[in-house]
C-alpha positions as CSV (number, residue, x, y, z in Angstrom):
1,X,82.1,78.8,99.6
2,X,83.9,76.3,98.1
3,X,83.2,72.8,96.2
4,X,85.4,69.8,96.0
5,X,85.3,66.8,93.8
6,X,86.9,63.4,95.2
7,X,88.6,61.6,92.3
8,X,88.1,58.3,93.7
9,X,84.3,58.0,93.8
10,X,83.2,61.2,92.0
11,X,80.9,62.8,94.6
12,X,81.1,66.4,94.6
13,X,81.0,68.4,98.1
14,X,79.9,72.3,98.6
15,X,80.9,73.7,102.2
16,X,78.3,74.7,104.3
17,X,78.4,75.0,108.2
18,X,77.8,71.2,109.0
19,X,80.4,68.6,108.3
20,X,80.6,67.0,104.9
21,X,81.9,63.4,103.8
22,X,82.0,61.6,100.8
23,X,81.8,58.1,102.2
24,X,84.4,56.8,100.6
25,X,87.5,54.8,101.5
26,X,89.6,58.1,101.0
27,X,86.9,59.9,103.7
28,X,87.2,63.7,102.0
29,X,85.7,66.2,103.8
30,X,84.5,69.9,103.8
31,X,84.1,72.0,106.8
32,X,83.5,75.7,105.7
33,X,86.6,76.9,103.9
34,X,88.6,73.6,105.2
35,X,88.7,70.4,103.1
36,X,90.9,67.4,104.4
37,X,91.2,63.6,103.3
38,X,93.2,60.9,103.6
39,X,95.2,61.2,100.0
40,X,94.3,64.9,98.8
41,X,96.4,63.5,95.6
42,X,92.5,62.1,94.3
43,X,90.7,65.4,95.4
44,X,90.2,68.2,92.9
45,X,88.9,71.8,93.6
46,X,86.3,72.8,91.4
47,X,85.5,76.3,92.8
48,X,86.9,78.3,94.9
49,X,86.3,81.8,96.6
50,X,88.3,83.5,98.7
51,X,87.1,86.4,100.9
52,X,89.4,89.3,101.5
53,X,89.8,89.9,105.1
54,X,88.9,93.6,105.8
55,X,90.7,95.6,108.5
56,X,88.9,98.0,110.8
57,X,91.7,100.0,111.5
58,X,92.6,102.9,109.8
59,X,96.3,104.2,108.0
60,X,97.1,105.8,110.8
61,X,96.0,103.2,113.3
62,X,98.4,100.8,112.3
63,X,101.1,103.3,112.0
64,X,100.2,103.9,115.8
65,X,100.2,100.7,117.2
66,X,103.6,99.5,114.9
67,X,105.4,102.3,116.6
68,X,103.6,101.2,120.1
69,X,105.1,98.1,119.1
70,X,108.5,99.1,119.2
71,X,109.2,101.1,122.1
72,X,111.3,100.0,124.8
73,X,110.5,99.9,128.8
74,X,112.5,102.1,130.6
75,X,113.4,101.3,134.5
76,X,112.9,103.6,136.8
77,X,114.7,104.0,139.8
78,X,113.8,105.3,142.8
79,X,115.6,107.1,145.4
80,X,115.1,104.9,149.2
81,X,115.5,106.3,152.6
């Protein structure tokens, strides 16, 4: 969750799940963990949280599928009659 403040008319913004504007002539907005405008020079974060992604794979997972990763494909060739 964040929450933005737009410098040029002082409305503050929290994210949610709908889409946010200020109404402004600069148009800020705030889409879940994405804020956009037309000059981001006049917006200002006032919080911010970031989530740490977690990974379901294991140590040894990723060890696994990095060494999957590099193996080369061998031809095979075949005897024809």
């Amino acid at each position: 969750m964040i929450t933005v403040r737009c410098k040029q008319c002082g409305t503050e913004l929290t994210s949610s799940g709908k889409v946010q504007f200020c109404g402004c002539p600069n148009q800020m907005r705030v889409v879940d963990d994405k804020v956009g405008a037309i000059d981001l020079n006049k917006v200002v974060m006032v919080k911010s949280v970031q989530q740490k992604k977690t990974s379901k794979l294991s140590a040894e997972d990723l060890a696994y599928q990095e060494a999957r990763r590099q193996r080369k494909v061998r031809r095979l060739d075949f005897e024809e009659r």
